[in-house]
C-alpha positions in Angstrom: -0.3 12.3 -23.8 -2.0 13.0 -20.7 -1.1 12.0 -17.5 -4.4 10.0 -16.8 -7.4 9.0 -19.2 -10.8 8.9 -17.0 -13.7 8.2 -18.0 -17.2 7.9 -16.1 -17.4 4.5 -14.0 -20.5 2.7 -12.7 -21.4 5.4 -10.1 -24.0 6.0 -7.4 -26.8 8.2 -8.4 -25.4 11.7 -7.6 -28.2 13.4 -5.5 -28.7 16.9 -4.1 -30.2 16.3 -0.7 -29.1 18.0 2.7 -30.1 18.1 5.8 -30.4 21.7 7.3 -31.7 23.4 11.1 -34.7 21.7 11.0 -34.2 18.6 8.9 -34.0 15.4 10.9 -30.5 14.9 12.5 -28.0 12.8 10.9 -25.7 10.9 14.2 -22.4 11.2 11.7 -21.4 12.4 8.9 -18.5 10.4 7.3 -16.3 12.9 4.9 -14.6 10.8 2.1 -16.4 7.3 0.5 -12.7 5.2 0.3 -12.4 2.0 1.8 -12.3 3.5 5.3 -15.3 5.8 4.6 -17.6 3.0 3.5 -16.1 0.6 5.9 -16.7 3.1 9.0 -20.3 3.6 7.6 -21.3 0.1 7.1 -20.2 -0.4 11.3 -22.2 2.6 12.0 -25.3 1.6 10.8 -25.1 -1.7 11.9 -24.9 0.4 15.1 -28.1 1.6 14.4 -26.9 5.3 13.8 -28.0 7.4 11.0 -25.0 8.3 8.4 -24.5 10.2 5.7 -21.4 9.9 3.7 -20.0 12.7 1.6 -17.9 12.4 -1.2 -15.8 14.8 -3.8 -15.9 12.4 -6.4 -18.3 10.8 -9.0 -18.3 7.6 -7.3 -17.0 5.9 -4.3 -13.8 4.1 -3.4 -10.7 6.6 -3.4 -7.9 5.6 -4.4 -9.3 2.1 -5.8 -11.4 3.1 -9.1 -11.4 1.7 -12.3 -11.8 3.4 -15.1 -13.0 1.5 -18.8 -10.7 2.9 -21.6 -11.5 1.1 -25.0 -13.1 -1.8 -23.6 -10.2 -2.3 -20.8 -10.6 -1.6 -17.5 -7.4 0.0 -15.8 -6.9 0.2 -12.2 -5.6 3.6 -11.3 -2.1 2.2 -10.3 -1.5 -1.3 -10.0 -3.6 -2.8 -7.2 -3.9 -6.2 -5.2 -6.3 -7.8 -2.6 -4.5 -10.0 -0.7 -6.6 -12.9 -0.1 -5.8 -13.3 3.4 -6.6 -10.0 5.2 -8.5 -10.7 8.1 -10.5 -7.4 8.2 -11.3 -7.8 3.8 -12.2 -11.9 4.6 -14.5 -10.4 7.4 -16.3 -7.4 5.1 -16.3 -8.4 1.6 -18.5 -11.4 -0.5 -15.1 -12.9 -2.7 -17.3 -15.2 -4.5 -19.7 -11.9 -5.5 -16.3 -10.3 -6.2 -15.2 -13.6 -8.5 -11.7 -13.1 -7.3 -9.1 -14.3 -10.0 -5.5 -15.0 -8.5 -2.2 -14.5 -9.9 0.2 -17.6 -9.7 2.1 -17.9 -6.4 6.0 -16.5 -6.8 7.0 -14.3 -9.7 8.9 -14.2 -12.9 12.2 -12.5 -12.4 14.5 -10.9 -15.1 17.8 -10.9 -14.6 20.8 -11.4 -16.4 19.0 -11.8 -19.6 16.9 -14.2 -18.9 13.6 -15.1 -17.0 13.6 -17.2 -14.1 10.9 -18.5 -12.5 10.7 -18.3 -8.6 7.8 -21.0 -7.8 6.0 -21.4 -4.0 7.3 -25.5 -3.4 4.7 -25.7 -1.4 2.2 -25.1 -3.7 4.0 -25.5 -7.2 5.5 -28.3 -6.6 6.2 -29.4 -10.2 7.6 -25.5 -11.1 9.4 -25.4 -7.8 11.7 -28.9 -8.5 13.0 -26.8 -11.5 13.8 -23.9 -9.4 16.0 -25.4 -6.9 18.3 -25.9 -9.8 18.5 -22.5 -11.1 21.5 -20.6 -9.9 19.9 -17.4 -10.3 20.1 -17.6 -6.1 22.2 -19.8 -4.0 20.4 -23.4 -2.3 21.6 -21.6 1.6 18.7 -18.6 0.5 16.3 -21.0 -0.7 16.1 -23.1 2.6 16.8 -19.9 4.0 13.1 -18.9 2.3 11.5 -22.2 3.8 12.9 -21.0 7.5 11.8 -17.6 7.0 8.1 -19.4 6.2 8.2 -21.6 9.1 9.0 -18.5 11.4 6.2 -16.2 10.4 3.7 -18.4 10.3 4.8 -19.5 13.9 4.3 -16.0 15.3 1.2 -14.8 16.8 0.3 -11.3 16.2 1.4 -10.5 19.7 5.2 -12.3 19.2 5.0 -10.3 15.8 4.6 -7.0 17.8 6.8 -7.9 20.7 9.7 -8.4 17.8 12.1 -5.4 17.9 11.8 -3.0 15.4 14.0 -2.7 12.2 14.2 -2.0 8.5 13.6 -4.7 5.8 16.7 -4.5 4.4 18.7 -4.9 8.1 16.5 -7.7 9.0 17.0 -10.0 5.7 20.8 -9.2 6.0 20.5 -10.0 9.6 18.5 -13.7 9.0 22.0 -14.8 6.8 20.4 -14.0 3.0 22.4 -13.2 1.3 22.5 -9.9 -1.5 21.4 -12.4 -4.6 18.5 -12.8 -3.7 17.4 -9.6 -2.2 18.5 -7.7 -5.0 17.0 -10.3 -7.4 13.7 -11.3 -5.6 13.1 -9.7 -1.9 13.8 -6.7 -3.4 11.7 -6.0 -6.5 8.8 -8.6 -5.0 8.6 -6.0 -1.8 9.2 -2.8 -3.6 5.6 -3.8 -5.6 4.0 -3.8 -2.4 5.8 -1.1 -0.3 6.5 1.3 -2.9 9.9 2.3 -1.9 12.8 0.3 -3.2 15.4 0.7 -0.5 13.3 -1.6 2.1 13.3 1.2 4.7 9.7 -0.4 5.5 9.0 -1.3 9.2 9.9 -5.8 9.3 7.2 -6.8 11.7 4.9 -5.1 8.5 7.4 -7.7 5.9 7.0 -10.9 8.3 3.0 -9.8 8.7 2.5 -9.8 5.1 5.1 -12.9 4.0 2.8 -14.6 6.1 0.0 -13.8 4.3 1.6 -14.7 1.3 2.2 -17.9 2.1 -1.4 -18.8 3.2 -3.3 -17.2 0.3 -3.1 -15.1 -2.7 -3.0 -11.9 -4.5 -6.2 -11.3 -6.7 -8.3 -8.7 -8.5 -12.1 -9.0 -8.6 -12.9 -10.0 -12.4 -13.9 -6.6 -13.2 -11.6 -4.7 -11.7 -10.6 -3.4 -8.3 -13.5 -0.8 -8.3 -15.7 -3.6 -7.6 -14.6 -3.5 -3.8 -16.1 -0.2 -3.1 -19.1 -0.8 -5.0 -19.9 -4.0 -3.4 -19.4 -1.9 -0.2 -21.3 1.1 -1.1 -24.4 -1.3 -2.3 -24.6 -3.0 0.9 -25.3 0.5 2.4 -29.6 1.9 2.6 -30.4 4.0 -0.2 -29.3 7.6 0.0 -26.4 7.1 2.7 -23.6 7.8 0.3 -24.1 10.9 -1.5 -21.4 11.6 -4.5 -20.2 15.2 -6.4 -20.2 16.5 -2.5 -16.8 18.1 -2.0 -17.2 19.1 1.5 -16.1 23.1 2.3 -15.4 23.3 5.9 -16.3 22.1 9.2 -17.2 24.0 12.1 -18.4 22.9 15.5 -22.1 24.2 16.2 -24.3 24.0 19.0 -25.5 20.6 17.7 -22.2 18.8 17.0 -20.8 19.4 13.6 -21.8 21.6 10.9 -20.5 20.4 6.9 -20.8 22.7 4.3 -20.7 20.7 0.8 -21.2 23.9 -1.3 -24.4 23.2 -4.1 -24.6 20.1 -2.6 -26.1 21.2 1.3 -24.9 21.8 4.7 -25.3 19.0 6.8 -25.5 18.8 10.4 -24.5 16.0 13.1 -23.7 14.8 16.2 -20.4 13.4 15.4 -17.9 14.0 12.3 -15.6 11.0 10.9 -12.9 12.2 8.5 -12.2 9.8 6.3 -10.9 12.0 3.3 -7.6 12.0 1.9 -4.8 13.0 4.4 -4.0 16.7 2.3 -8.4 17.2 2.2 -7.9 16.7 6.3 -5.5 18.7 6.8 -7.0 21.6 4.6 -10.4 20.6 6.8 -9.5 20.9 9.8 -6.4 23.5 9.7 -8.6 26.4 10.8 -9.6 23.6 14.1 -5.7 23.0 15.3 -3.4 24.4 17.3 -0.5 25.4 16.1 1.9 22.8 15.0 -0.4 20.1 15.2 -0.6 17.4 13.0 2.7 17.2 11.2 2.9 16.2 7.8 3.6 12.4 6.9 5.9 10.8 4.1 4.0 9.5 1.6 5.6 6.6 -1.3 5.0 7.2 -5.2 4.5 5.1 -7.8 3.1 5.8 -11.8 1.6 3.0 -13.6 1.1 2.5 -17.6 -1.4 0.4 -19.3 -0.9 -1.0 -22.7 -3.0 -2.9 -24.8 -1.5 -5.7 -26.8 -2.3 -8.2 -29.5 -0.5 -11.0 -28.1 0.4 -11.5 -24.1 4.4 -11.3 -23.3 4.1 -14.0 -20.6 2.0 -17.3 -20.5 0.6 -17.0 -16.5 -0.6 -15.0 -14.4 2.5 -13.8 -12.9 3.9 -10.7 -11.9 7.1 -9.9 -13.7 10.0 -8.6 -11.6 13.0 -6.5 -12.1 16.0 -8.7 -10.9 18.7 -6.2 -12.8 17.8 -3.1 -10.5 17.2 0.3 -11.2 20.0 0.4 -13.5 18.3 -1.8 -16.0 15.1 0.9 -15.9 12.5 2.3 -14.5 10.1 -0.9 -14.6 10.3 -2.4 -11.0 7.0 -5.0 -12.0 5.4 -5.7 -14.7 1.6 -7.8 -14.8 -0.5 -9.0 -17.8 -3.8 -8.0 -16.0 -5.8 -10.0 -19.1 -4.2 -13.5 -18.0 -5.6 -12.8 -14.8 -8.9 -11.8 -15.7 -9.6 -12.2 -19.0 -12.5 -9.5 -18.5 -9.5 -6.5 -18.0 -9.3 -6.9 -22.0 -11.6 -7.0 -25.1 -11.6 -10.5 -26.9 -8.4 -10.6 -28.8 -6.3 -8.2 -26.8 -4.3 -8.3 -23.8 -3.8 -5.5 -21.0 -0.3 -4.6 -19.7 0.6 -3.0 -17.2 3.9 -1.8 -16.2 4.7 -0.1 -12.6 7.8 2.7 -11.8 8.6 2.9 -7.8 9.6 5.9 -6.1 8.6 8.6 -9.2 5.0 10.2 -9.9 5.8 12.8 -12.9 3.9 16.6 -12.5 4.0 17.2 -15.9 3.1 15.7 -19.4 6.0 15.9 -20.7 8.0 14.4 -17.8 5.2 11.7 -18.3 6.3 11.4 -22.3 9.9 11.0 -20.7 8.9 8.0 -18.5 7.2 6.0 -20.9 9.9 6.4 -23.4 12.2 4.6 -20.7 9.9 2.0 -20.1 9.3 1.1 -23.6 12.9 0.9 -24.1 13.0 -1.5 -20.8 10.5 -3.5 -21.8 11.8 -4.0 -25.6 15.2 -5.8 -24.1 13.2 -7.8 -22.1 10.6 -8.8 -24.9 12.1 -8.0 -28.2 9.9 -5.8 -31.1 6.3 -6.9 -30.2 6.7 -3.9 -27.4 7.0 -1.0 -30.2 3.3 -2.3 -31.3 1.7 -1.9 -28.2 -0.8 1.1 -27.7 -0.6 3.1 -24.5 -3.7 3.6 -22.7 -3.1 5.3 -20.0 -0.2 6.6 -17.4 -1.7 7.5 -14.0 1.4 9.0 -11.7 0.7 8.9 -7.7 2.7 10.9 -5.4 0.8 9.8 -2.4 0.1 6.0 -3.6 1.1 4.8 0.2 2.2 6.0 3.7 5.5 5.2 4.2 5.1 2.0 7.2 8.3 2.5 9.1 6.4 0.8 12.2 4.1 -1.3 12.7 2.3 -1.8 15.9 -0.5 -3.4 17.4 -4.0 -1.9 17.1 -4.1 1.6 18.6 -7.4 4.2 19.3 -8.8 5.6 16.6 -6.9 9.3 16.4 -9.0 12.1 17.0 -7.9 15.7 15.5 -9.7 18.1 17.1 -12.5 16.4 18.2 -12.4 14.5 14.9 -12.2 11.2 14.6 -9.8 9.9 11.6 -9.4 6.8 9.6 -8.0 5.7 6.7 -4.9 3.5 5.6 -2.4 6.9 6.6 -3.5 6.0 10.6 -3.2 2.2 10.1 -1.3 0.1 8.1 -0.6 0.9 4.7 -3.0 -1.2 3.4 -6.7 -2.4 2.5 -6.8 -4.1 5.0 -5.5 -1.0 7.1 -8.5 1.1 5.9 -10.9 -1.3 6.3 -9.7 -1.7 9.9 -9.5 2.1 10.7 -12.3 2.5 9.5 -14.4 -0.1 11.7 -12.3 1.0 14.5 -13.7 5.0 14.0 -17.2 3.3 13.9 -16.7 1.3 17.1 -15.2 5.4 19.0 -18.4 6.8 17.2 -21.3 4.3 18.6 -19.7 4.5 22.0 -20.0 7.9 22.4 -23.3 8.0 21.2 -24.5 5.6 23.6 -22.6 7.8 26.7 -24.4 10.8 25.5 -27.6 8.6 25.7 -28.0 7.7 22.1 -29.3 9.5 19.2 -29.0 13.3 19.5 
């Protein structure tokens, strides 16, 4: 078994053109069509500056693709929109997306059992049942309602004013006690920060509790590659321009000059890197000093997709690990088909199971995992688990930056004369690429207009 399955998406037309000496000048080229690419190009043009966007791949969006694998569509790694982020409520059309939410709280196994951890104030029925399961003490339940009231109190500027701690030392510090962060906090948070010790910055957990409270985790109906696209289409014709793995960079007399191999050299006034971190850093190495731009720690994750006659779970929930990492490698667990019903072919359903903290190099480390997880997953689910078909196991080593701070808006970095965006300078995040990548946008136009516009 492979490490990954992928097969060819809905792309943008690959095309061939390039600018060259005595082409017309393009204002910016954008290196990299993720979420940050696309977002800086869409500010940049609504700027009134002319953009080309080059990208390695067959198709835009980065890390959030979809490939379709025998009628399913898999997510490459398990991936949410929260429903709430201001910068993804300000850029993307959710009802052209059909968003489809999973249920508030989670499905926890632990001790044998599942137990349901309802949102009272939004599953009220669910919620009455929960305050009698002993799975957590009544003190960390009220303790939950505080910790509700608090966050959604704070304005971003009290959030950022908060001093800085770990996760783990501020839930310990607020009096909960280690029930429920081993059983909930813990394997709820893991999911989203990809490292299970809750060494992740607090001010980023109180930012995104709050979102949780407000609105919802959801996945466009067919699949989170429909974000980029819906980007991408709202660009003009011809501005992002796939199969175009860019060479070098080099400044020139008129800016930038991008070779993209077959694909042209392209020249511009401006140059917005927007790749993955390790494609900057092998771009823009032969620009730096020495010992600039050291390396940052990145969180891993590997997600497997199985298909299924019958669904494990009757809701939309995500399943959590309440036993720890002793129990297995399964930290979550989602049955993407009762969320959107489109993620599977009629009759089947669409699992997918999610390992924190390892990414296998090899196919038979990969072989290794999945044994383990089947083996998980059969003690929480009994037999049916030996009849589901694996699809696909798609390890990350850089799924996330690791957010050990988390600070109010800063300049867009520049690395030698570059400007930079993506979720590695912001917040680990959609909503931290979408930002950057405005924010590049906003450092490119005003430049432009102090060297008097287009060059």
């Amino acid at each position: 078994m492979g490490k990954e399955r992928i097969l060819e998406p809905v792309a943008i037309a690959k095309t061939k053109s390039a600018s060259s000496p005595s082409a017309p000048e393009i204002d910016v080229v954008v290196i990299g069509a993720g979420l940050a690419g696309l977002a800086c190009a869409r500010e940049l043009i609504g700027g009134g500056l002319r953009v080309r966007v080059l990208e390695a791949a067959d198709a835009p969006g980065g890390r959030v693709r979809t490939d379709v694998v025998d009628g399913f569509r898999l997510d490459r790694g398990f991936q949410v929109l929260l429903t709430e982020y201001p910068e993804a409520r300000r850029v993307l059309n959710y009802d052209a997306l059909a968003l489809k939410n999973f249920v508030p709280g989670a499905l926890v196994r632990q001790a044998g059992r599942f137990h349901r951890f309802a949102d009272p104030f939004r599953e009220m029925g669910k919620a009455v049942a929960f305050a009698f399961d002993p799975i957590v003490p009544i003190g960390d339940k009220l303790r939950v309602a505080k910790l509700r009231r608090e966050c959604l109190g704070l304005t971003e500027e009290q959030l950022f004013a908060l001093p800085e701690e770990t996760t783990r030392d501020f839930l310990r510090r607020s009096g909960f006690t280690p029930a429920i962060v081993e059983r909930f906090f813990e394997p709820f948070f893991s999911g989203i920060f990809l490292e299970r010790n809750l060494t992740t910055s607090a001010r980023w957990f109180r930012w995104l509790f709050r979102l949780f409270a407000t609105g919802f985790a959801a996945v466009p109906e067919l699949g989170m590659e429909q974000i980029p696209q819906q980007m991408a289409s709202g660009l003009p014709a011809g501005t992002v321009q796939c199969a175009a793995a860019v060479k070098s960079v080099q400044k020139s007399s008129r800016g930038w000059r991008v070779d993209a191999g077959e694909s042209g050299t392209f020249y511009a006034a401006q140059l917005v890197m927007a790749a993955r971190e390790q494609d900057a850093k092998r771009l823009l190495s032969p620009l730096r000093k020495p010992g600039a731009a050291p390396g940052r720690a990145w969180n891993r994750t590997t997600t497997f997709y199985y298909a299924a006659d019958v669904s494990p779970v009757d809701e939309a929930a995500i399943v959590l690990n309440g036993d720890g990492a002793s129990a297995g490698p399964v930290n979550h667990l989602a049955v993407m088909s009762m969320v959107s019903p489109a993620y599977a072919p009629p009759g089947s359903h669409l699992i997918c199971a999610n390992v924190v903290g390892q990414a296998p190099e090899s196919d038979a480390a990969m072989e290794t995992l999945e044994t383990e997880i089947r083996s998980q997953l059969k003690r929480w689910f009994g037999d049916q688990v030996s009849r589901w078909a694996v699809l696909a196991g798609y390890p990350i080593a850089q799924a996330v930056p690791m957010q050990s701070t988390f600070a109010p808006s800063r300049p867009t970095p520049v690395d030698s004369g570059v400007l930079l965006c993506g979720d590695y300078v912001g917040s680990a995040s959609i909503q931290g690429a979408l930002l950057s990548g405005a924010k590049a946008a906003t450092s490119a136009i005003a430049k432009a207009s102090r060297d008097g516009g287009r060059s």
